[in-house]
MIROPA-81576 format. One line per field, with one value per residue: residue number from 1; x, z, y of N, C-alpha, C in turn. Coordinates in steps of 0.02 Angstrom, whole numbers. Each point is the difference from the previous one (the first is absolute). Layout:
BEGIN
nr NUM,...
nc1 X,...
nc3 Z,...
nc2 Y,...
cac1 X,...
cac3 Z,...
cac2 Y,...
cc1 X,...
cc3 Z,...
cc2 Y,...
END
This chain:
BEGIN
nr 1,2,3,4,5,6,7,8,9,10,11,12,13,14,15,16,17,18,19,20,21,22,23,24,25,26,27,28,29,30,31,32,33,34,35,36,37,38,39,40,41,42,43,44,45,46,47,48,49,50,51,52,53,54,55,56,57,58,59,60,61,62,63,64,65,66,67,68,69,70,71,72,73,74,75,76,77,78,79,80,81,82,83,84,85,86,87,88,89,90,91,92,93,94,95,96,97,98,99,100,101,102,103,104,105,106,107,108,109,110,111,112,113,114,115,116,117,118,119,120,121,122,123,124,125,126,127,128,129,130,131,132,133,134,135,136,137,138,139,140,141,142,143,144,145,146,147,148,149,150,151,152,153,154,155,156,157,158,159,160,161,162,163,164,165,166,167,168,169,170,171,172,173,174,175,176,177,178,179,180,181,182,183,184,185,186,187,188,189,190,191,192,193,194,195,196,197,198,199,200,201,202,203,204,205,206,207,208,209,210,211,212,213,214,215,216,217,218,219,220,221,222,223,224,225,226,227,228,229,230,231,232,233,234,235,236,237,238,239,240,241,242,243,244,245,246,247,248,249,250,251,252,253,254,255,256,257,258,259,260,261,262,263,264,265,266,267,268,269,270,271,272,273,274,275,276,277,278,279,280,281,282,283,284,285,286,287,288,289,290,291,292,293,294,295,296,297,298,299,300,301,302,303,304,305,306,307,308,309,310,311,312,313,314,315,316,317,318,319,320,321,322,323,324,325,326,327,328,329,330,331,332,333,334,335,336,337,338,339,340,341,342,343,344,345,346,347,348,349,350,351,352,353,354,355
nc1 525,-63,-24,39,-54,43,11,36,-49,-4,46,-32,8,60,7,49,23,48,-43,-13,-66,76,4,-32,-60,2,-60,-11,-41,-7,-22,64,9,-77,15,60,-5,-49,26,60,-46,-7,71,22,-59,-1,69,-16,-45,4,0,-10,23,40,-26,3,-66,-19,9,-14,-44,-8,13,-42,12,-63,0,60,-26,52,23,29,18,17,18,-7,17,-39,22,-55,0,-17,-59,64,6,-30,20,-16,14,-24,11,-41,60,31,75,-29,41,-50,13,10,35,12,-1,50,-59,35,27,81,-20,37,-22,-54,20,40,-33,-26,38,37,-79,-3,75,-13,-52,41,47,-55,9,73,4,-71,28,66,-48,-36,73,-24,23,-42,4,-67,15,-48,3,8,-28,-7,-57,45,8,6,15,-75,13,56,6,-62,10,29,-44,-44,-60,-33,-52,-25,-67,-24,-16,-53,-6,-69,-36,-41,-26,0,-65,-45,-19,54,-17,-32,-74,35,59,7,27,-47,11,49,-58,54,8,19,13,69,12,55,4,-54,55,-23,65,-25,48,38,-45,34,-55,-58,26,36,-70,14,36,-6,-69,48,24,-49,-47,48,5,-35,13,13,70,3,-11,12,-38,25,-28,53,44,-32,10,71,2,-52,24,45,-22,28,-2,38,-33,-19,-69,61,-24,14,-45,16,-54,-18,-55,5,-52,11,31,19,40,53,-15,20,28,-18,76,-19,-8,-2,-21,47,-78,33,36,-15,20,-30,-14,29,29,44,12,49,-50,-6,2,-24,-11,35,-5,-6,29,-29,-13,19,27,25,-41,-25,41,27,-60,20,47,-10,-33,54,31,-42,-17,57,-51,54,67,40,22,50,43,32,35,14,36,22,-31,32,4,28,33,47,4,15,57,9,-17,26,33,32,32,63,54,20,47,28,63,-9,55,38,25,-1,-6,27,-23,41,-57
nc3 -733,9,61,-9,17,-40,-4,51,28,-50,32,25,-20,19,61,-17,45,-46,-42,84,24,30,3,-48,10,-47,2,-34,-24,67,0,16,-90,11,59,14,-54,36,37,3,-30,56,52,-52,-5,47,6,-43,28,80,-32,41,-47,21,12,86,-20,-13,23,22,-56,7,52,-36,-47,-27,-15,-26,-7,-56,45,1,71,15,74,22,56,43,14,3,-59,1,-19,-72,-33,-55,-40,-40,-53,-31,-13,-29,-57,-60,7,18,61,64,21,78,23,68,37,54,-22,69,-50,-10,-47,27,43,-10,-34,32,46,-17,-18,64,20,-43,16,37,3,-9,17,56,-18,-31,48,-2,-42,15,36,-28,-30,50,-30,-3,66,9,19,25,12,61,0,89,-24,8,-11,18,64,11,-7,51,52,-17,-25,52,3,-33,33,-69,9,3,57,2,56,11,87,-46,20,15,42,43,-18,46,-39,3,73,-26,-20,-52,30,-61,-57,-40,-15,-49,-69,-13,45,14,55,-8,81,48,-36,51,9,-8,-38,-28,-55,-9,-61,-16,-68,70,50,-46,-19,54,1,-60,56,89,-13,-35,68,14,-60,-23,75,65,-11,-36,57,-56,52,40,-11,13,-25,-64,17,6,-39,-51,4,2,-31,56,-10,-42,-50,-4,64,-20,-8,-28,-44,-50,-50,-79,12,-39,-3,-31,-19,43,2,13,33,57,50,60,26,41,40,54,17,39,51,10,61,-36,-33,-22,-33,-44,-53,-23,-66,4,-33,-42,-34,-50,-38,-64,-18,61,18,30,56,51,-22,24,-35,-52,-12,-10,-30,-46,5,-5,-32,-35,1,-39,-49,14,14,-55,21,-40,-50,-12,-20,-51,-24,-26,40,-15,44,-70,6,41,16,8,-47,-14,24,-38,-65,22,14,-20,47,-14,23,-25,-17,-32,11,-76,28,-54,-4,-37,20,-17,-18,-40,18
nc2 -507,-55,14,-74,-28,-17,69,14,39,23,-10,54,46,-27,2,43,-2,31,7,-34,21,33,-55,31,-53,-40,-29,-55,7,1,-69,-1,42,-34,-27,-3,-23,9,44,-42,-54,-30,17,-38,-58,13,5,-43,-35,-5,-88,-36,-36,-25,-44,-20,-30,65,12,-10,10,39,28,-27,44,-9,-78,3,72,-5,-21,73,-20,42,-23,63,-24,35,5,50,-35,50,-33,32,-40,27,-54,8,-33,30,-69,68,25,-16,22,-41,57,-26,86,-18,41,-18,75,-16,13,-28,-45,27,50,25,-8,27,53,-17,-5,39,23,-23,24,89,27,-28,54,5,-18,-1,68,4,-36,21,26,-7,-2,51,-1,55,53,26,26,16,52,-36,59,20,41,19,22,36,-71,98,-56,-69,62,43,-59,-16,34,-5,-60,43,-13,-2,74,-70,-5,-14,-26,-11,-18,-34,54,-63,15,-47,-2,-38,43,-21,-32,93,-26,17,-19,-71,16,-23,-48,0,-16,13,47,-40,-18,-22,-54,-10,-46,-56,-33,-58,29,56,-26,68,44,-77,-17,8,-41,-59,1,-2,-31,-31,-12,8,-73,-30,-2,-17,-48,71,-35,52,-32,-32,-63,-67,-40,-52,-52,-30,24,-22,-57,-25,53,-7,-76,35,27,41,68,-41,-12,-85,1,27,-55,36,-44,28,-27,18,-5,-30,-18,-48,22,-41,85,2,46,-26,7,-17,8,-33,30,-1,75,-35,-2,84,-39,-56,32,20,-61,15,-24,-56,47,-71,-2,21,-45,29,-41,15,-61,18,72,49,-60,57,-33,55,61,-72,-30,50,-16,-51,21,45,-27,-24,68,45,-39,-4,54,15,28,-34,30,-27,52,-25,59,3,53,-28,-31,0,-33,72,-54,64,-10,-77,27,54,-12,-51,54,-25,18,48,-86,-24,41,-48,-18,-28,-33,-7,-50,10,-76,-4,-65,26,42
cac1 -14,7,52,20,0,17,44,4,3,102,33,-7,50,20,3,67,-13,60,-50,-28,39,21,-55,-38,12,-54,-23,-80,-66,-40,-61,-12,30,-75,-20,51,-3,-55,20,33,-59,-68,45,6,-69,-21,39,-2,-60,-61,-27,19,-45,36,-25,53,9,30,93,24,-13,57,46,-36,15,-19,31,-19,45,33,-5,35,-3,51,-48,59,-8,71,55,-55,-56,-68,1,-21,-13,-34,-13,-18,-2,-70,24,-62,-43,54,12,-50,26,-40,45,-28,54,-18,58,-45,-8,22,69,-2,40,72,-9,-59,18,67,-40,-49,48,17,-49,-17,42,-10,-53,22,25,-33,-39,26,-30,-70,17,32,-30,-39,15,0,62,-23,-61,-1,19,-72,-30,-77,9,-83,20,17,48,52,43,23,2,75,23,-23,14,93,-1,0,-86,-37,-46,-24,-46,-57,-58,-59,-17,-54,-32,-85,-28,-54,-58,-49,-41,69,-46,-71,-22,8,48,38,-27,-9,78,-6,-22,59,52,-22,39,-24,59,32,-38,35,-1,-14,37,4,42,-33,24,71,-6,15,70,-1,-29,16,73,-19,-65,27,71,-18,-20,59,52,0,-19,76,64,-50,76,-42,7,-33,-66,36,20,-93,-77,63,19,-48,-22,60,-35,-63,-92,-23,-91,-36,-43,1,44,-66,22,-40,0,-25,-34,-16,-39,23,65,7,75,48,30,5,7,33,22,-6,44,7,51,-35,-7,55,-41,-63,-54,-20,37,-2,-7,66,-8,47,30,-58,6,-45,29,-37,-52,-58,19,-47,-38,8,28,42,-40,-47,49,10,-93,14,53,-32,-54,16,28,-70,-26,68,1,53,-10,43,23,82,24,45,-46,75,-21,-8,-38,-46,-87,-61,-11,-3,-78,-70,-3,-12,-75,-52,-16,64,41,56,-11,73,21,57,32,66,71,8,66,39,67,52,17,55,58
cac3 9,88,42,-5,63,10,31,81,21,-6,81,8,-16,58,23,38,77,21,-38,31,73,62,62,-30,-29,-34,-14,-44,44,27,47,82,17,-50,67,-30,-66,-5,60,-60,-84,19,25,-52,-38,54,-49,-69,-11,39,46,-12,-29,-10,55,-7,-34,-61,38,26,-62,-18,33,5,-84,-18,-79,-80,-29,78,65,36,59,30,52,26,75,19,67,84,-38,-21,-80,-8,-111,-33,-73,-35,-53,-45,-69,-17,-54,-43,4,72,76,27,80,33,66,47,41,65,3,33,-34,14,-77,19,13,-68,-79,-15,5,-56,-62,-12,-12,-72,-48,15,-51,-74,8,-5,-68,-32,41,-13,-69,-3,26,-57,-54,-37,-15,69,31,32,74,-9,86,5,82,9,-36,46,48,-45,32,-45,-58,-22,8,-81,-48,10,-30,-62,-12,-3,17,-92,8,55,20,34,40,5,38,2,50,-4,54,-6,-40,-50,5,-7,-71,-34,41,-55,-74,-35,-21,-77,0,-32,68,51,52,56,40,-41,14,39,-21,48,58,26,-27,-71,-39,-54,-39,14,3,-67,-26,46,-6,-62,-20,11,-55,-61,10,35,-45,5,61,1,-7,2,-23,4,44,-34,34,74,31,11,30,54,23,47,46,57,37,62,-24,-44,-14,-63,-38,-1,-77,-49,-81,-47,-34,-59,-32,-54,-16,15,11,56,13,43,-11,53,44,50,54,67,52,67,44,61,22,74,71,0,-51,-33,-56,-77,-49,-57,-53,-25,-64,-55,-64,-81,-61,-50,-58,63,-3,-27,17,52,42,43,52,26,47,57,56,43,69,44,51,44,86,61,53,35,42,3,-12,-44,-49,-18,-69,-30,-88,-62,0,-76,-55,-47,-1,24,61,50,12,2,67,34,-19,44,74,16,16,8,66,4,-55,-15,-64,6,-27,-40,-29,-63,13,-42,29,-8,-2
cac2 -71,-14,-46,-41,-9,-58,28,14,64,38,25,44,45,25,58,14,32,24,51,13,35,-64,-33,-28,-57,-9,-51,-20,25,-70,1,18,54,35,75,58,2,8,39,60,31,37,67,25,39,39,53,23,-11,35,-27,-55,-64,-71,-21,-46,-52,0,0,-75,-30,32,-35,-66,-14,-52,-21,62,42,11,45,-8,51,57,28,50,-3,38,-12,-31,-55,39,20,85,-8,-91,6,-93,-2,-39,5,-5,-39,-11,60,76,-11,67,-3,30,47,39,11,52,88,54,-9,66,11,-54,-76,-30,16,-53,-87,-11,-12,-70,-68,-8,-57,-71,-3,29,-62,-34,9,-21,-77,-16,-2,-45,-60,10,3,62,29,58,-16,67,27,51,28,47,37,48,83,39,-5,0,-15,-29,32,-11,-38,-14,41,-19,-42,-2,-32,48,-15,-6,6,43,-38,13,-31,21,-51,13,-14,-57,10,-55,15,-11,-82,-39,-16,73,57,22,-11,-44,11,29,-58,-63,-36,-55,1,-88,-1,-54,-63,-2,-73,-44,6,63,25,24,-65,44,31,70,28,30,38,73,18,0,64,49,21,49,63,37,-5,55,57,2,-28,-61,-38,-51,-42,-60,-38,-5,85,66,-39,-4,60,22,-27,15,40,-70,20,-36,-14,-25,28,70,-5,21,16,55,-28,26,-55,39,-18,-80,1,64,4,49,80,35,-35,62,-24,61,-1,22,49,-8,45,7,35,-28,42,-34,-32,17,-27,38,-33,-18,6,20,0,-29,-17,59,-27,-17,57,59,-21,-12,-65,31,22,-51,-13,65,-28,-68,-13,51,-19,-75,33,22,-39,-31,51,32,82,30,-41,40,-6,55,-1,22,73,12,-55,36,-36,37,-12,62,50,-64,-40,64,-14,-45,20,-19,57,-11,-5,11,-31,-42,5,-64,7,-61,-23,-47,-19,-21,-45,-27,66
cc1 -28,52,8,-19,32,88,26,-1,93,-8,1,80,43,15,62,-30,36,-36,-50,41,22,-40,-57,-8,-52,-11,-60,-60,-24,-83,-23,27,-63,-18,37,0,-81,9,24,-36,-41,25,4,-60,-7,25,2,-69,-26,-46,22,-75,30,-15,65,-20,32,83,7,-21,93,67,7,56,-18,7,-47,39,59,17,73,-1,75,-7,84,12,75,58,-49,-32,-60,-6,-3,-10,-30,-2,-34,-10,-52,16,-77,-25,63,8,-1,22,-34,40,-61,49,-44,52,-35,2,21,92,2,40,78,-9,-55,35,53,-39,-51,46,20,-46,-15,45,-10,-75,27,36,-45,-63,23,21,-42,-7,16,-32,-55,7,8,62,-26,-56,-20,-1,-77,-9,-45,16,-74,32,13,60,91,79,28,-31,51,32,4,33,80,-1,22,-50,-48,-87,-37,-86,-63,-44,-50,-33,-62,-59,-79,-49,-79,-42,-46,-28,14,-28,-68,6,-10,26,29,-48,3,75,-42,-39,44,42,-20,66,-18,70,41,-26,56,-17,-22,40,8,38,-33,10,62,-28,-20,57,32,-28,14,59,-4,2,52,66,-19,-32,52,75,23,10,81,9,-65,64,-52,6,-30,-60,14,23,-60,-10,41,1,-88,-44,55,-58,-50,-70,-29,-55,2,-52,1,21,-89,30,-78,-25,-41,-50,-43,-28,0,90,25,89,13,-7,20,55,1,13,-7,27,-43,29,-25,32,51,-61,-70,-40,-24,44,0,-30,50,-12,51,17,-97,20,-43,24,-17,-47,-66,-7,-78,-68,-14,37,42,-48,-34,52,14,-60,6,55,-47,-68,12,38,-56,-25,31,21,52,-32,34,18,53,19,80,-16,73,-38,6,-21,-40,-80,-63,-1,-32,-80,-59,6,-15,-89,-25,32,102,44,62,18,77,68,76,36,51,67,26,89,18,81,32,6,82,70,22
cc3 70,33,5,98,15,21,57,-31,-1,59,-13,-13,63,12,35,73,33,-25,52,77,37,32,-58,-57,-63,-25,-30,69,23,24,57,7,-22,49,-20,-47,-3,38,-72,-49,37,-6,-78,-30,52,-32,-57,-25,30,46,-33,-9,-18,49,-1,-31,-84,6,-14,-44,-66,24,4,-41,-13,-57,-56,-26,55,23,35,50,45,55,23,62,28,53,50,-17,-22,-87,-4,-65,-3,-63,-20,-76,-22,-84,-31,-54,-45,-14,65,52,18,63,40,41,35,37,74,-7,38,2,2,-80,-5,-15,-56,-36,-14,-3,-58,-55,24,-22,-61,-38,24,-43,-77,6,-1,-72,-32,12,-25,-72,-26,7,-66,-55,-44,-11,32,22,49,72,32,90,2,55,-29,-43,54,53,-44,16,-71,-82,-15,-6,-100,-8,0,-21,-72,-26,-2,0,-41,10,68,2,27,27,39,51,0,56,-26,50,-15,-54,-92,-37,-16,-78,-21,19,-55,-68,-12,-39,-87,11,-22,50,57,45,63,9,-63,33,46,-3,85,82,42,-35,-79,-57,-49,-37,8,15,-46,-41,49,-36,-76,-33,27,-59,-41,-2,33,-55,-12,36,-1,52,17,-26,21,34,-23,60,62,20,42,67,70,34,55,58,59,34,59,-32,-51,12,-53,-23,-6,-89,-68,-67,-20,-54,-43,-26,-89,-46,43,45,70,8,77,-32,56,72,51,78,62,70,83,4,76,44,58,54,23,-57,-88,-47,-69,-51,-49,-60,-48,-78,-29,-69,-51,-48,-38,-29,44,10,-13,7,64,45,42,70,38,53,62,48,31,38,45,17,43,63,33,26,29,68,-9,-5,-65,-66,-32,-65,-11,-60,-38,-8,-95,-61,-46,10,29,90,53,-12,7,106,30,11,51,75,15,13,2,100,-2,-84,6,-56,-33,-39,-32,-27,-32,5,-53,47,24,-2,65
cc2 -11,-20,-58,-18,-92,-1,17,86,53,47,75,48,10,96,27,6,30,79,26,48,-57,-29,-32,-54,-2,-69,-40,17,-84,26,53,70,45,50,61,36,30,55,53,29,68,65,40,33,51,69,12,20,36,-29,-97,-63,-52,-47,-59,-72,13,0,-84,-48,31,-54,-88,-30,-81,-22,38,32,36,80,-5,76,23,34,24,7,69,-24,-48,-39,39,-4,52,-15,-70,27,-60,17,-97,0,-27,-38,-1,94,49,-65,59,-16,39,47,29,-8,38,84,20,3,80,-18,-36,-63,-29,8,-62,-67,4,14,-78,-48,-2,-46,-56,-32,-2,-82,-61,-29,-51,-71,-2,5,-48,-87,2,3,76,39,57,-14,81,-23,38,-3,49,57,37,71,45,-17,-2,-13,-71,3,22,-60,-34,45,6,-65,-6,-6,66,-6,-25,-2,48,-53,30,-21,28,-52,31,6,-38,-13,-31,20,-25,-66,-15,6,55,53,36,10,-82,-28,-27,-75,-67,-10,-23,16,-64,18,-57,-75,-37,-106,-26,-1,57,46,27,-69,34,39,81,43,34,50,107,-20,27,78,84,0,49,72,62,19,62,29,22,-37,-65,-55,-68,-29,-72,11,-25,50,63,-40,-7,87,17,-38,22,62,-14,27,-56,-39,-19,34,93,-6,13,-10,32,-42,29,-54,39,-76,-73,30,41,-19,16,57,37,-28,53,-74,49,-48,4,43,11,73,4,20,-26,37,-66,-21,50,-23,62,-46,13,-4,15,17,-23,1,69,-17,5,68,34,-39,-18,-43,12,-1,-43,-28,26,26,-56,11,64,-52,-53,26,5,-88,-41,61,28,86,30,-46,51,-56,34,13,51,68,23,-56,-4,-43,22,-50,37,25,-28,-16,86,-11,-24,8,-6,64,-22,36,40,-21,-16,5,-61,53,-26,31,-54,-29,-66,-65,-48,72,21
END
């Protein structure tokens, strides 16, 4: 069921603190904790990853928790006030609580292994709050960690949470040339490709709106763990993003004689550049209907966000794509130049709302 936003937001899962090291406190994430909290992501991608991309406005959009879906945050301070944990849990869609854990990599095992068992059960608790507020009798438990980082890969796994996917975090390099006339193929003669329409005020219009939202439900129904979102939910979750862009928004359309459809949508994003280096371009969702399918409309799409970086002077365009997606994804973004940058993994647990 949606969320009932006529409701006050259900108070986050409390937390024992007696479960923590002496001296240490824990508390909801504020405004003013986006520096810190941005300190810590980084220390972590640094170690797990190799190198860090979270920029602090994205922190602090996070930390914002703005009206919507809710959100709840867990910031771990030690004895000296230093953040060493943040969690936050995102109740995504009916069933599905997505958690985020990060902890300080330089925690010595002692001390991590106990605090990340305390934050998981508190994730597991909290689940079941956010359930509870939805009407579900279970709801999953869905996180993530970088592949390789096999620290919180035990931590999951004492949990109880097993590995249920492989992501693929691919990316394109983009060059003035992207921008001229005939960089690409001709796209099929029935698909057309236009932004989403934009009203008097600056603002998209509903019915497009609608129509991306519509057009990804159905093109994704199949995908894995695909859980429905309403139209406020879709539209509340991705305007939180600071990269967000009206005009990064594309529908796909099938014209076949007099009659022209939807067959397509692709949402994209800002990935802004670290160090003064250039801006991105990330593409947030790409989906086609089946009935539209084996007529390019992927690809046509996937030209239009690539040409619209080159002439916006970006250097890059990134993606994720389901390392096992039967639809051939992997090999349509291998096709057209896309490399795997780095890969991810989700965790998932199944919790019993009332158990």
């Amino acid at each position: 069921m949606p969320l009932d936003h006529s409701v006050p937001t259900p108070l986050a899962a409390p937390l024992d603190p007696s479960r923590l090291p002496d001296g240490w406190t824990v508390a909801p994430a504020e405004p003013g904790d986006a520096a810190p909290l941005h300190v810590l992501l980084t220390a972590h991608e640094q170690v797990a990853h190799g190198s860090a991309a979270t920029l602090l406005e994205q922190v602090e959009a996070v930390v914002a928790v703005p009206e919507g879906p809710f959100r709840h945050h867990l910031v771990v301070r030690d004895a000296d006030g230093a953040v060493r944990a943040w969690a936050t849990m995102h109740d995504r869609a009916a069933g599905r609580a997505v958690l985020a854990l990060v902890l300080d990599p330089g925690l010595p095992d002692e001390v991590a292994d106990p605090l990340a068992a305390t934050l998981l059960d508190w994730a597991v608790a909290d689940a079941q709050v956010l359930g509870r507020a939805r009407g579900v009798a279970t709801t999953q438990l869905d996180t993530g960690r970088y592949a390789g980082d096999e620290r919180q890969g035990r931590w999951y796994r004492s949990a109880g949470l097993t590995h249920a996917r492989t992501w693929l975090q691919m990316s394109r390099p983009v060059t003035p040339a992207d921008a001229l006339e005939g960089a690409f193929p001709a796209p099929h003669p029935q698909v057309r490709v236009r932004r989403v329409r934009r009203a008097t005020d600056g603002m998209p219009e509903p019915h497009d709106l609608t129509t991306v939202h519509d057009v990804l439900e159905e093109a994704f129904t199949d995908h894995f763990n695909h859980r429905e979102e309403t139209l406020e939910e879709f539209l509340t979750r991705l305007r939180e993003d600071p990269g967000h862009r009206w005009d990064h928004w594309w529908i796909a359309e099938l014209a076949e004689g007099d009659a022209v459809r939807p067959a397509g949508a692709l949402v994209g994003a800002v990935n802004p550049g670290r160090d003064g280096q250039p801006d991105g371009s990330y593409l947030e969702y790409l989906g086609v209907l089946r009935t539209a399918r084996g007529r390019g409309v992927a690809t046509t799409l996937l030209h239009t966000a690539i040409t619209d970086a080159a002439t916006r002077g970006r250097d890059r365009v990134g993606l994720e794509v389901d390392a096992d997606s039967p639809t051939g994804a992997v090999d349509l973004y291998t096709s057209l130049g896309f490399t795997t940058s780095y890969v991810t993994e989700s965790w998932h647990l199944d919790v019993p709302v009332d158990g």
